[in-house]
C-alpha positions as CSV (number, residue, x, y, z in Angstrom):
1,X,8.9,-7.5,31.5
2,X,11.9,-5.2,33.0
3,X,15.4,-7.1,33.6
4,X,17.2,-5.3,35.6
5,X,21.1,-6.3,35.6
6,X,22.4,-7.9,38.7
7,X,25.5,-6.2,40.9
8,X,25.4,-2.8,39.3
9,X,24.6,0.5,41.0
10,X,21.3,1.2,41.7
11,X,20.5,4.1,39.2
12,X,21.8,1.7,36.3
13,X,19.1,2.1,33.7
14,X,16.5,-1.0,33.6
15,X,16.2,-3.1,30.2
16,X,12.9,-3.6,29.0
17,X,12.7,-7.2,27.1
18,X,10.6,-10.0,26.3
19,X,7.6,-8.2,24.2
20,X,6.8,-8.5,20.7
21,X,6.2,-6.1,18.0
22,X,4.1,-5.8,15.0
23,X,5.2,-2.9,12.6
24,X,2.4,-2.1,10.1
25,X,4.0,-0.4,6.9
26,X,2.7,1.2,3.6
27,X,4.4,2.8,1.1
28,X,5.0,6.7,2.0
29,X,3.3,10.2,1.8
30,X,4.9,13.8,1.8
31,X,4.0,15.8,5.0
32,X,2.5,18.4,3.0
33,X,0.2,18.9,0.0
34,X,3.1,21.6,-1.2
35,X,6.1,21.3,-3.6
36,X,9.0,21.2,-1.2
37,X,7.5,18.5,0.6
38,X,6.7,16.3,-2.4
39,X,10.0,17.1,-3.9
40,X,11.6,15.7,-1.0
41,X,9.4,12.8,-0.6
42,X,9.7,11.9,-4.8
43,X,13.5,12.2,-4.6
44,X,13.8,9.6,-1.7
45,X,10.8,7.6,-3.6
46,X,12.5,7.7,-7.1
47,X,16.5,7.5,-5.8
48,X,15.4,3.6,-4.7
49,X,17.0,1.2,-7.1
50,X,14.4,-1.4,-6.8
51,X,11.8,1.4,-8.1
52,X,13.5,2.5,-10.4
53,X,16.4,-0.3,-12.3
54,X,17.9,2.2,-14.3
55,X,22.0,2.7,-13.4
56,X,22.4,5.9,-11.3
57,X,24.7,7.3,-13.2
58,X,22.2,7.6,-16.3
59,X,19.0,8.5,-13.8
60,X,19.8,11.0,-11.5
61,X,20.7,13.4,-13.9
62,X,17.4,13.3,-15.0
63,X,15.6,13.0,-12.1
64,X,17.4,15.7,-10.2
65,X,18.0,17.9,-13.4
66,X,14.4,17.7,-15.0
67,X,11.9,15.2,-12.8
68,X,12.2,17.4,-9.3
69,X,12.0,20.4,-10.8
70,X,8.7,19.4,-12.9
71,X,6.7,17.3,-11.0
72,X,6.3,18.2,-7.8
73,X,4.1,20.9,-8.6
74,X,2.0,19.4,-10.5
75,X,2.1,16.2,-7.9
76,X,1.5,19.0,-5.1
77,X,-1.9,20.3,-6.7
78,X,-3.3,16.3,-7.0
79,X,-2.2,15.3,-3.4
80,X,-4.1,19.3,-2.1
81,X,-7.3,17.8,-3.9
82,X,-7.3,14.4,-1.7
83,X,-6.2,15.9,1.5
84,X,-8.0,15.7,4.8
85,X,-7.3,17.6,8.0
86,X,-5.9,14.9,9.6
87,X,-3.4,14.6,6.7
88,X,-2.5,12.6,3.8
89,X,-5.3,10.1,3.6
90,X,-2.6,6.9,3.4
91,X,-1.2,7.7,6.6
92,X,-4.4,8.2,8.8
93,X,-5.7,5.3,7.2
94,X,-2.7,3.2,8.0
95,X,-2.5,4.7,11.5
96,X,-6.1,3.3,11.9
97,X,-5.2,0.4,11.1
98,X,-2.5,0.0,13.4
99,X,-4.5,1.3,16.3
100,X,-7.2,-1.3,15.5
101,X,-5.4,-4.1,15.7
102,X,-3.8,-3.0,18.8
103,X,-7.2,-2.9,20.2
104,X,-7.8,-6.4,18.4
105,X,-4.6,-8.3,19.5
106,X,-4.4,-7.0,23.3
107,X,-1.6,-6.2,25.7
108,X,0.4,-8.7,25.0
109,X,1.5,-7.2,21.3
110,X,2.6,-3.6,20.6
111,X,1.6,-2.5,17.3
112,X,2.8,0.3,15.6
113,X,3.0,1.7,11.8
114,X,5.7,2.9,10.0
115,X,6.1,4.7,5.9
116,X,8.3,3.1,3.7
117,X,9.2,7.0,2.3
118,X,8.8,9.9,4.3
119,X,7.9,9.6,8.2
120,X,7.2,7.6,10.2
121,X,10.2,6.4,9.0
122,X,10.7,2.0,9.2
123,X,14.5,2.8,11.6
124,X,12.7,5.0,13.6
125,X,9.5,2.9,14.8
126,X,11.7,0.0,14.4
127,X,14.0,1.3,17.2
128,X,10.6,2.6,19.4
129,X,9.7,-0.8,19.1
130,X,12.9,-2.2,20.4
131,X,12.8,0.7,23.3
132,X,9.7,-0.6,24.2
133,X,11.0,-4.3,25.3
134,X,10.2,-5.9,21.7
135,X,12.5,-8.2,20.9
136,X,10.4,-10.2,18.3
137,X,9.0,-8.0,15.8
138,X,6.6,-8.8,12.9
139,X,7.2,-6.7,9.9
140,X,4.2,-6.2,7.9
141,X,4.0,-4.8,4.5
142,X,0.8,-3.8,3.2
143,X,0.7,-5.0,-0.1
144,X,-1.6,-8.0,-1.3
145,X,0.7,-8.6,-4.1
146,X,4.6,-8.9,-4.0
147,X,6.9,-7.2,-6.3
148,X,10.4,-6.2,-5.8
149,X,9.6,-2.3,-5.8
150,X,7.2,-2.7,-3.0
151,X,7.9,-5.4,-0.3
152,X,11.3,-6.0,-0.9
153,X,11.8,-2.2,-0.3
154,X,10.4,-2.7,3.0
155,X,12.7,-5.6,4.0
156,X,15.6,-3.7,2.5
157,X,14.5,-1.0,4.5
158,X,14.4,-3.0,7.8
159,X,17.9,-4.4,7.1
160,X,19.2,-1.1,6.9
161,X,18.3,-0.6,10.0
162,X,19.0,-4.2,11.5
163,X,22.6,-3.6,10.4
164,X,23.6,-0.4,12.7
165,X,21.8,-2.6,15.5
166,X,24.4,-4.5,18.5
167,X,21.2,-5.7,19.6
168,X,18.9,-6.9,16.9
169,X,15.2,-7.7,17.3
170,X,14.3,-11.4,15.6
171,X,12.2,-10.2,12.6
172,X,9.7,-11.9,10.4
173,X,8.0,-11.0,7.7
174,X,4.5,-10.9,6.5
175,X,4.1,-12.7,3.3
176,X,2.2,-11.7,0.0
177,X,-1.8,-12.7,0.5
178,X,-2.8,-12.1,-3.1
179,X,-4.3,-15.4,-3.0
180,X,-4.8,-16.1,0.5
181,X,-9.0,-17.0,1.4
182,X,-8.9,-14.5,4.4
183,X,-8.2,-12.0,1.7
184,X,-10.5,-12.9,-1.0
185,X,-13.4,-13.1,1.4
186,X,-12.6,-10.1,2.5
187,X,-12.6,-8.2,-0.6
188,X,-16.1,-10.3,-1.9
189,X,-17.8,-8.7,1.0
190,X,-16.7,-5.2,0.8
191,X,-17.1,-5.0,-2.7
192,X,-20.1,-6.7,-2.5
193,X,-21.6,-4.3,0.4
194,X,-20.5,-1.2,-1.9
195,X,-21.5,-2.1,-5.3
196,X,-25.2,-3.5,-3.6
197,X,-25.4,0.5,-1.8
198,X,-24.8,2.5,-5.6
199,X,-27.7,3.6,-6.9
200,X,-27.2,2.3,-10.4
201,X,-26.1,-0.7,-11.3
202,X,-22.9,-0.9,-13.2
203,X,-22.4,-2.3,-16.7
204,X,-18.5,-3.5,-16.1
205,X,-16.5,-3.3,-13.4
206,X,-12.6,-2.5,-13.9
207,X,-10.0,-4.1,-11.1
208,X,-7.1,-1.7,-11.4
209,X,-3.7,-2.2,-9.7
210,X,-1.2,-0.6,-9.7
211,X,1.5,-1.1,-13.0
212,X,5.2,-2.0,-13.4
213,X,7.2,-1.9,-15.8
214,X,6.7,-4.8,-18.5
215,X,10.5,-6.1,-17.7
216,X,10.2,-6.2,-14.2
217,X,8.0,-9.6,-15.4
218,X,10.6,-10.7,-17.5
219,X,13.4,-10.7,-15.0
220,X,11.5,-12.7,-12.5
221,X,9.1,-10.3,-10.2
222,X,6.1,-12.2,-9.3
223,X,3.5,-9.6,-9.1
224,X,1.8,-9.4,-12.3
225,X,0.9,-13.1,-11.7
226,X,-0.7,-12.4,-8.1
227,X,-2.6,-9.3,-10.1
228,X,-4.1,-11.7,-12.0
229,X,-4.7,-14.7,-9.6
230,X,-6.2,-12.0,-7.3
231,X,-8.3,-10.8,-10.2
232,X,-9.4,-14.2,-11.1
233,X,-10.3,-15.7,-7.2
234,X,-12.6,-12.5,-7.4
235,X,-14.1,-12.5,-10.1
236,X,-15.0,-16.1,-9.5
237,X,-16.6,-14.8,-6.4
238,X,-18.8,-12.0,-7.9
239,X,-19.5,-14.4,-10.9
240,X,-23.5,-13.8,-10.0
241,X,-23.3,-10.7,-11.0
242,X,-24.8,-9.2,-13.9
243,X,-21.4,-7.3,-14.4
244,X,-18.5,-7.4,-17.0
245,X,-15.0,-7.5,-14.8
246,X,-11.8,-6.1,-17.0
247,X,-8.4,-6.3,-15.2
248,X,-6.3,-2.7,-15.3
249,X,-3.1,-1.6,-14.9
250,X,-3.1,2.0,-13.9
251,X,-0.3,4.9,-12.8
252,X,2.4,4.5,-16.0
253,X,5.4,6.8,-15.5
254,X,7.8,7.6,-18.3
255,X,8.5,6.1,-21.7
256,X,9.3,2.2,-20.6
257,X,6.6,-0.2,-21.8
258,X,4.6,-1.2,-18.8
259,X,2.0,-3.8,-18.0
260,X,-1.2,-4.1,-19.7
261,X,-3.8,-3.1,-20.4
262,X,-4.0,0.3,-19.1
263,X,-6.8,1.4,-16.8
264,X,-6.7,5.0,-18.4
265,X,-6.9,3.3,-21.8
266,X,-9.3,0.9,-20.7
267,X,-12.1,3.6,-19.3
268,X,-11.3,5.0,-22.5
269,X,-12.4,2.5,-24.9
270,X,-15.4,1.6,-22.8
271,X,-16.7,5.0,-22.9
272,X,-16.5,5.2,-26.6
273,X,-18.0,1.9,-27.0
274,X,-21.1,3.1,-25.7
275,X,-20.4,1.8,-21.7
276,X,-23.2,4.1,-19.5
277,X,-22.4,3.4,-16.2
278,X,-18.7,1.9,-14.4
279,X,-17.5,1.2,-11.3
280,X,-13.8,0.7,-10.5
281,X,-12.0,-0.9,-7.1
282,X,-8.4,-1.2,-6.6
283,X,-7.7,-4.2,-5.2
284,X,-4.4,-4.0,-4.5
285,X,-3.9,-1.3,-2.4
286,X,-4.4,-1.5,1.3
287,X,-5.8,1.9,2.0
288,X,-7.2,4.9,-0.2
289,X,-4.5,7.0,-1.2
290,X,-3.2,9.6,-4.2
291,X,-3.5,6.8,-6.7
292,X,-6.9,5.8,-6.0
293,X,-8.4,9.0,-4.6
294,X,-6.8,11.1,-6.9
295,X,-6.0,9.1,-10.0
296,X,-9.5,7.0,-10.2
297,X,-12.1,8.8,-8.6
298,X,-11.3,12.3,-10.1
299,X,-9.6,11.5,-13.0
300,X,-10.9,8.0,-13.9
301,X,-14.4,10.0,-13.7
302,X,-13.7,12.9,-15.5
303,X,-12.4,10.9,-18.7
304,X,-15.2,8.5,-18.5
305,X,-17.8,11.4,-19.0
306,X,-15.5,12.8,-21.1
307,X,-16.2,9.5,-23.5
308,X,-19.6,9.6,-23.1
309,X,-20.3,7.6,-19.9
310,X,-22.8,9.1,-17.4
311,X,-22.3,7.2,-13.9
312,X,-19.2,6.4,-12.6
313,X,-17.9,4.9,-9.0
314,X,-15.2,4.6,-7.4
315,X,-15.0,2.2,-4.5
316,X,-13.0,2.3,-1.5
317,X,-10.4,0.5,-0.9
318,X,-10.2,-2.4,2.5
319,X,-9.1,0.5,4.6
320,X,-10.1,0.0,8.3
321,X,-13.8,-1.4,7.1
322,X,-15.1,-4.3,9.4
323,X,-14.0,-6.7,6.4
324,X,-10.6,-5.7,6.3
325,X,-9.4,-5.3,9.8
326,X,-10.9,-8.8,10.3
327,X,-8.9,-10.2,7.5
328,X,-5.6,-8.3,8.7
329,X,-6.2,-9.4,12.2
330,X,-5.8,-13.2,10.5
331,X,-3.3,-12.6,8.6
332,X,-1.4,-11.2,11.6
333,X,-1.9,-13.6,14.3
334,X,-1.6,-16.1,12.2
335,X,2.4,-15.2,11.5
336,X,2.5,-14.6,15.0
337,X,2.1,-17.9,15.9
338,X,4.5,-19.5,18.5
339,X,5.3,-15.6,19.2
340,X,2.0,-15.1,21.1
Protein backbone atom coordinates (compact mmCIF):
# COMPACT_ATOMS: atom_id res chain seq x y z
CA UNK A 1 0.00 0.00 0.00
CA UNK A 2 1.35 3.63 -1.17
CA UNK A 3 -0.36 6.72 0.61
CA UNK A 4 0.17 9.39 -1.11
CA UNK A 5 -0.52 12.88 0.86
CA UNK A 6 -3.42 14.88 -0.21
CA UNK A 7 -3.00 18.73 -1.53
CA UNK A 8 0.72 18.65 -2.12
CA UNK A 9 2.49 19.04 -5.45
CA UNK A 10 2.47 16.36 -7.67
CA UNK A 11 6.21 15.23 -7.50
CA UNK A 12 5.84 14.99 -3.59
CA UNK A 13 7.52 11.66 -2.86
CA UNK A 14 4.74 8.76 -2.11
CA UNK A 15 4.89 7.00 1.47
CA UNK A 16 4.91 3.37 1.39
CA UNK A 17 2.89 2.00 4.64
CA UNK A 18 0.85 -0.72 5.90
CA UNK A 19 3.38 -3.88 5.41
CA UNK A 20 4.96 -5.91 8.01
CA UNK A 21 8.42 -6.96 8.54
CA UNK A 22 10.13 -9.97 9.87
CA UNK A 23 14.01 -9.29 10.61
CA UNK A 24 15.84 -12.63 11.04
CA UNK A 25 19.13 -11.98 13.22
CA UNK A 26 22.21 -14.05 14.39
CA UNK A 27 24.95 -13.09 16.06
CA UNK A 28 27.80 -11.56 13.53
CA UNK A 29 30.70 -12.71 11.27
CA UNK A 30 33.79 -10.63 9.93
CA UNK A 31 33.70 -9.98 6.17
CA UNK A 32 36.87 -11.71 5.70
CA UNK A 33 38.76 -14.82 6.91
CA UNK A 34 41.87 -12.09 7.48
CA UNK A 35 43.12 -10.14 10.60
CA UNK A 36 41.88 -6.68 9.92
CA UNK A 37 38.55 -7.91 9.41
CA UNK A 38 38.27 -9.96 12.53
CA UNK A 39 39.99 -7.39 14.45
CA UNK A 40 37.29 -5.05 13.63
CA UNK A 41 34.57 -7.47 14.05
CA UNK A 42 36.07 -8.77 17.79
CA UNK A 43 36.44 -5.15 18.94
CA UNK A 44 32.74 -4.32 18.17
CA UNK A 45 31.93 -8.09 19.59
CA UNK A 46 34.05 -7.62 22.79
CA UNK A 47 33.37 -3.56 23.48
CA UNK A 48 29.42 -4.83 24.21
CA UNK A 49 28.85 -4.57 27.99
CA UNK A 50 26.39 -7.28 28.13
CA UNK A 51 29.23 -9.71 26.60
CA UNK A 52 31.57 -8.72 28.44
CA UNK A 53 30.43 -7.11 32.42
CA UNK A 54 33.69 -6.07 33.30
CA UNK A 55 33.87 -1.85 33.79
CA UNK A 56 35.46 -0.28 30.72
CA UNK A 57 37.80 1.45 32.32
CA UNK A 58 39.54 -1.94 33.52
CA UNK A 59 38.76 -3.90 29.95
CA UNK A 60 39.68 -1.94 27.22
CA UNK A 61 42.97 -1.49 28.11
CA UNK A 62 43.33 -4.98 27.69
CA UNK A 63 41.38 -5.68 25.02
CA UNK A 64 42.71 -2.93 22.80
CA UNK A 65 46.35 -3.10 24.33
CA UNK A 66 46.82 -6.99 24.29
CA UNK A 67 43.36 -9.01 23.06
CA UNK A 68 43.30 -7.20 19.29
CA UNK A 69 46.62 -7.41 18.80
CA UNK A 70 46.81 -11.35 19.66
CA UNK A 71 43.89 -12.86 18.58
CA UNK A 72 42.77 -11.94 15.48
CA UNK A 73 45.45 -13.80 13.89
CA UNK A 74 45.11 -16.64 15.33
CA UNK A 75 40.93 -16.20 15.07
CA UNK A 76 41.67 -15.32 11.19
CA UNK A 77 43.48 -18.81 10.45
CA UNK A 78 40.26 -20.89 12.23
CA UNK A 79 37.53 -18.73 10.48
CA UNK A 80 40.06 -19.42 6.66
CA UNK A 81 39.56 -23.24 7.63
CA UNK A 82 35.48 -23.02 7.65
CA UNK A 83 35.08 -20.57 4.85
CA UNK A 84 33.03 -21.19 1.82
CA UNK A 85 32.95 -19.13 -1.38
CA UNK A 86 29.84 -17.71 -0.61
CA UNK A 87 31.34 -16.43 2.68
CA UNK A 88 31.25 -16.92 6.29
CA UNK A 89 29.18 -20.04 6.67
CA UNK A 90 26.75 -18.09 9.47
CA UNK A 91 25.73 -15.54 7.24
CA UNK A 92 24.77 -17.71 4.07
CA UNK A 93 23.13 -19.95 6.33
CA UNK A 94 21.11 -17.23 7.91
CA UNK A 95 20.50 -15.57 4.48
CA UNK A 96 18.86 -18.93 3.65
CA UNK A 97 16.94 -18.90 6.02
CA UNK A 98 15.50 -15.65 5.53
CA UNK A 99 14.94 -16.28 1.89
CA UNK A 100 13.04 -19.53 2.87
CA UNK A 101 10.69 -18.22 4.86
CA UNK A 102 10.00 -15.51 2.56
CA UNK A 103 9.12 -18.13 0.13
CA UNK A 104 7.08 -19.81 3.12
CA UNK A 105 5.12 -16.81 4.49
CA UNK A 106 4.14 -15.07 0.93
CA UNK A 107 3.66 -11.55 -0.20
CA UNK A 108 2.05 -10.36 2.41
CA UNK A 109 5.40 -10.43 4.87
CA UNK A 110 8.90 -8.98 3.88
CA UNK A 111 11.60 -10.88 5.47
CA UNK A 112 14.88 -9.92 5.70
CA UNK A 113 18.11 -10.82 7.95
CA UNK A 114 20.28 -8.82 9.68
CA UNK A 115 24.11 -9.57 12.08
CA UNK A 116 24.02 -8.56 15.39
CA UNK A 117 28.15 -7.62 14.78
CA UNK A 118 29.46 -6.81 11.58
CA UNK A 119 27.03 -6.28 8.42
CA UNK A 120 24.16 -6.52 7.67
CA UNK A 121 24.00 -4.38 10.37
CA UNK A 122 20.29 -4.59 12.75
CA UNK A 123 19.87 -0.16 11.91
CA UNK A 124 20.49 -0.74 8.50
CA UNK A 125 17.92 -3.62 7.53
CA UNK A 126 15.82 -2.16 10.17
CA UNK A 127 15.48 1.09 8.17
CA UNK A 128 15.19 -1.03 4.62
CA UNK A 129 12.46 -2.50 6.30
CA UNK A 130 10.78 0.67 7.22
CA UNK A 131 11.58 2.05 3.40
CA UNK A 132 9.87 -0.70 2.27
CA UNK A 133 6.24 0.22 3.83
CA UNK A 134 6.74 -1.99 7.13
CA UNK A 135 5.43 -0.47 9.84
CA UNK A 136 5.13 -3.73 12.05
CA UNK A 137 8.23 -5.45 12.25
CA UNK A 138 8.94 -8.84 13.96
CA UNK A 139 12.40 -8.98 15.44
CA UNK A 140 13.68 -12.34 15.54
CA UNK A 141 16.73 -13.50 17.39
CA UNK A 142 18.11 -16.80 16.56
CA UNK A 143 18.88 -18.21 19.72
CA UNK A 144 16.93 -21.19 21.27
CA UNK A 145 18.03 -20.15 24.65
CA UNK A 146 17.94 -16.56 26.18
CA UNK A 147 20.77 -14.98 27.91
CA UNK A 148 21.61 -11.35 28.32
CA UNK A 149 24.78 -11.50 26.02
CA UNK A 150 22.74 -12.87 23.13
CA UNK A 151 19.14 -11.68 22.77
CA UNK A 152 19.11 -8.81 24.81
CA UNK A 153 22.04 -7.55 22.58
CA UNK A 154 19.71 -7.75 19.77
CA UNK A 155 16.92 -5.82 21.41
CA UNK A 156 19.44 -3.28 22.64
CA UNK A 157 20.53 -3.19 19.27
CA UNK A 158 17.07 -2.48 17.84
CA UNK A 159 16.45 0.34 20.41
CA UNK A 160 19.45 1.98 19.32
CA UNK A 161 18.15 2.26 16.34
CA UNK A 162 14.33 2.87 17.36
CA UNK A 163 15.64 5.91 19.22
CA UNK A 164 17.13 8.14 16.23
CA UNK A 165 13.59 7.09 14.51
CA UNK A 166 10.61 10.24 14.24
CA UNK A 167 8.76 7.46 12.74
CA UNK A 168 9.12 4.19 14.54
CA UNK A 169 8.01 0.81 13.31
CA UNK A 170 5.76 -1.19 16.20
CA UNK A 171 8.27 -3.96 17.08
CA UNK A 172 7.94 -7.35 18.67
CA UNK A 173 10.08 -9.71 19.69
CA UNK A 174 10.56 -13.34 19.23
CA UNK A 175 10.83 -15.10 22.46
CA UNK A 176 13.35 -17.81 23.70
CA UNK A 177 12.03 -21.56 22.32
CA UNK A 178 14.36 -23.61 24.34
CA UNK A 179 11.47 -25.44 25.46
CA UNK A 180 8.95 -24.89 22.93
CA UNK A 181 7.45 -28.51 21.16
CA UNK A 182 7.89 -26.99 17.60
CA UNK A 183 11.60 -26.92 18.64
CA UNK A 184 12.09 -30.17 20.28
CA UNK A 185 10.51 -32.00 17.45
CA UNK A 186 12.38 -30.38 15.37
CA UNK A 187 15.71 -31.20 16.67
CA UNK A 188 14.50 -35.18 17.47
CA UNK A 189 14.14 -35.53 13.74
CA UNK A 190 17.19 -33.96 12.56
CA UNK A 191 19.31 -35.50 14.94
CA UNK A 192 17.56 -38.50 14.55
CA UNK A 193 17.91 -38.48 10.48
CA UNK A 194 21.77 -37.75 11.09
CA UNK A 195 22.79 -40.05 13.73
CA UNK A 196 20.54 -43.09 11.82
CA UNK A 197 22.90 -41.98 8.23
CA UNK A 198 26.66 -42.40 10.30
CA UNK A 199 28.12 -45.45 9.59
CA UNK A 200 28.95 -46.40 13.16
CA UNK A 201 27.01 -46.12 15.85
CA UNK A 202 28.12 -43.88 18.61
CA UNK A 203 28.82 -44.87 22.24
CA UNK A 204 27.78 -41.28 23.81
CA UNK A 205 26.60 -38.37 22.42
CA UNK A 206 27.71 -34.90 23.85
CA UNK A 207 25.05 -31.75 23.59
CA UNK A 208 27.37 -28.79 23.58
CA UNK A 209 26.22 -25.16 23.89
CA UNK A 210 27.67 -22.62 23.99
CA UNK A 211 29.24 -21.33 27.80
CA UNK A 212 28.96 -18.13 29.93
CA UNK A 213 30.47 -17.12 32.53
CA UNK A 214 29.49 -19.05 35.85
CA UNK A 215 28.21 -15.42 37.43
CA UNK A 216 26.17 -14.53 34.67
CA UNK A 217 23.83 -17.57 36.55
CA UNK A 218 24.22 -15.96 39.65
CA UNK A 219 23.00 -12.59 38.81
CA UNK A 220 19.87 -13.82 37.28
CA UNK A 221 20.50 -14.85 33.35
CA UNK A 222 18.22 -17.58 32.50
CA UNK A 223 20.13 -19.52 30.03
CA UNK A 224 21.96 -22.19 31.73
CA UNK A 225 18.46 -23.36 32.83
CA UNK A 226 17.01 -23.40 29.11
CA UNK A 227 20.54 -25.39 28.28
CA UNK A 228 19.53 -27.80 30.44
CA UNK A 229 15.67 -28.08 30.00
CA UNK A 230 16.53 -28.19 26.22
CA UNK A 231 19.05 -31.00 27.04
CA UNK A 232 16.61 -32.82 29.05
CA UNK A 233 13.16 -32.53 26.59
CA UNK A 234 15.84 -34.23 24.09
CA UNK A 235 17.24 -36.59 25.65
CA UNK A 236 13.82 -37.78 26.75
CA UNK A 237 13.12 -37.92 23.10
CA UNK A 238 16.14 -40.06 21.90
CA UNK A 239 15.71 -42.12 25.20
CA UNK A 240 15.48 -45.44 22.68
CA UNK A 241 18.70 -45.12 21.90
CA UNK A 242 21.41 -47.16 22.73
CA UNK A 243 23.46 -43.96 23.39
CA UNK A 244 25.00 -42.16 26.51
CA UNK A 245 23.89 -38.25 26.26
CA UNK A 246 26.44 -35.78 28.39
CA UNK A 247 25.52 -32.06 28.44
CA UNK A 248 28.73 -29.54 27.47
CA UNK A 249 29.58 -26.25 27.75
CA UNK A 250 32.10 -25.37 25.10
CA UNK A 251 34.08 -21.91 23.84
CA UNK A 252 35.56 -20.63 27.45
CA UNK A 253 37.50 -17.32 27.01
CA UNK A 254 39.77 -15.93 29.67
CA UNK A 255 40.40 -16.69 33.27
CA UNK A 256 36.65 -16.18 34.81
CA UNK A 257 35.09 -19.46 35.92
CA UNK A 258 32.49 -20.47 33.42
CA UNK A 259 29.75 -22.96 33.16
CA UNK A 260 30.25 -26.64 33.46
CA UNK A 261 31.31 -29.04 32.42
CA UNK A 262 33.44 -28.27 29.62
CA UNK A 263 32.90 -29.94 26.27
CA UNK A 264 36.86 -29.75 25.60
CA UNK A 265 37.27 -31.41 28.98
CA UNK A 266 34.50 -33.65 28.49
CA UNK A 267 35.84 -35.30 24.97
CA UNK A 268 38.77 -35.49 26.97
CA UNK A 269 37.87 -37.68 29.70
CA UNK A 270 35.87 -39.85 27.38
CA UNK A 271 38.63 -40.56 25.22
CA UNK A 272 40.89 -41.58 27.99
CA UNK A 273 38.25 -43.67 29.54
CA UNK A 274 38.34 -45.94 26.66
CA UNK A 275 35.12 -44.07 24.56
CA UNK A 276 35.64 -45.53 20.66
CA UNK A 277 33.35 -43.77 18.75
CA UNK A 278 31.36 -40.00 19.60
CA UNK A 279 29.17 -37.93 18.09
CA UNK A 280 28.45 -34.33 19.12
CA UNK A 281 25.40 -31.68 18.02
CA UNK A 282 25.03 -28.28 19.17
CA UNK A 283 21.81 -27.60 19.95
CA UNK A 284 21.86 -24.28 20.62
CA UNK A 285 22.94 -22.68 17.76
CA UNK A 286 20.74 -21.84 14.93
CA UNK A 287 23.10 -22.40 12.00
CA UNK A 288 26.71 -23.89 11.57
CA UNK A 289 29.23 -21.41 12.30
CA UNK A 290 33.09 -20.86 13.64
CA UNK A 291 32.07 -22.47 16.92
CA UNK A 292 30.70 -25.54 15.67
CA UNK A 293 32.50 -25.90 12.40
CA UNK A 294 35.65 -24.90 13.57
CA UNK A 295 35.73 -25.56 17.27
CA UNK A 296 33.83 -29.16 17.22
CA UNK A 297 34.30 -30.79 14.06
CA UNK A 298 38.12 -29.98 13.69
CA UNK A 299 39.12 -29.48 16.95
CA UNK A 300 36.63 -31.62 18.97
CA UNK A 301 37.97 -34.44 16.51
CA UNK A 302 41.42 -33.94 16.55
CA UNK A 303 41.53 -34.20 20.56
CA UNK A 304 39.31 -37.07 20.61
CA UNK A 305 41.83 -39.15 18.47
CA UNK A 306 44.32 -37.62 20.21
CA UNK A 307 42.81 -39.57 23.57
CA UNK A 308 42.43 -42.59 21.93
CA UNK A 309 38.98 -42.49 20.23
CA UNK A 310 38.74 -43.60 16.60
CA UNK A 311 35.28 -42.26 15.12
CA UNK A 312 34.10 -39.04 15.70
CA UNK A 313 30.91 -36.85 14.22
CA UNK A 314 29.95 -33.84 14.27
CA UNK A 315 26.39 -33.10 13.33
CA UNK A 316 25.00 -30.12 11.75
CA UNK A 317 23.26 -27.84 13.23
CA UNK A 318 18.96 -26.92 12.22
CA UNK A 319 20.36 -24.77 9.47
CA UNK A 320 17.82 -24.41 6.62
CA UNK A 321 17.15 -28.49 6.87
CA UNK A 322 13.41 -29.37 6.11
CA UNK A 323 13.01 -29.77 10.07
CA UNK A 324 14.19 -26.52 10.89
CA UNK A 325 12.66 -24.14 8.52
CA UNK A 326 9.29 -25.90 9.36
CA UNK A 327 9.83 -25.27 13.02
CA UNK A 328 10.94 -21.52 12.36
CA UNK A 329 8.09 -20.96 10.01
CA UNK A 330 5.92 -21.86 13.46
CA UNK A 331 7.62 -20.06 15.54
CA UNK A 332 7.14 -17.11 13.20
CA UNK A 333 3.66 -16.95 12.24
CA UNK A 334 2.79 -17.81 15.32
CA UNK A 335 4.14 -14.21 16.79
CA UNK A 336 2.76 -12.84 13.93
CA UNK A 337 -0.60 -13.41 14.78
CA UNK A 338 -3.17 -10.54 14.54
CA UNK A 339 -0.25 -9.00 12.28
CA UNK A 340 -1.06 -11.25 9.34
Amino acid sequence: MTWQPQNLPADHPPVKTGKVGVLVVNLGTPEAPEPGPVKRYLAEFLSDRRVVEIPPIAWQPILRGIILNTRPKKSAHAYSQVWTEEGSPLAVITRQQAEAMQARLGEGVTVDWAMRYGNPSIPDRMQALMDKGCERILLAPLYPQYSGATTATVVDKAADKLRTMRWQAALRTLPPYHDDPAYIDALEADLTRQLDALDFAPEVLLLSFHGMPERTLHLGDPYHCHCMKTSRLLQERLAGRDLRIRTTFQSRFGRAKWLEPATDTVIGEEGAKGTKRMAIAAPGFSADCLETLEELAIQGRDQFIEEGGEQFAALSCLNASDAGLAMLETLLRRELSGWI
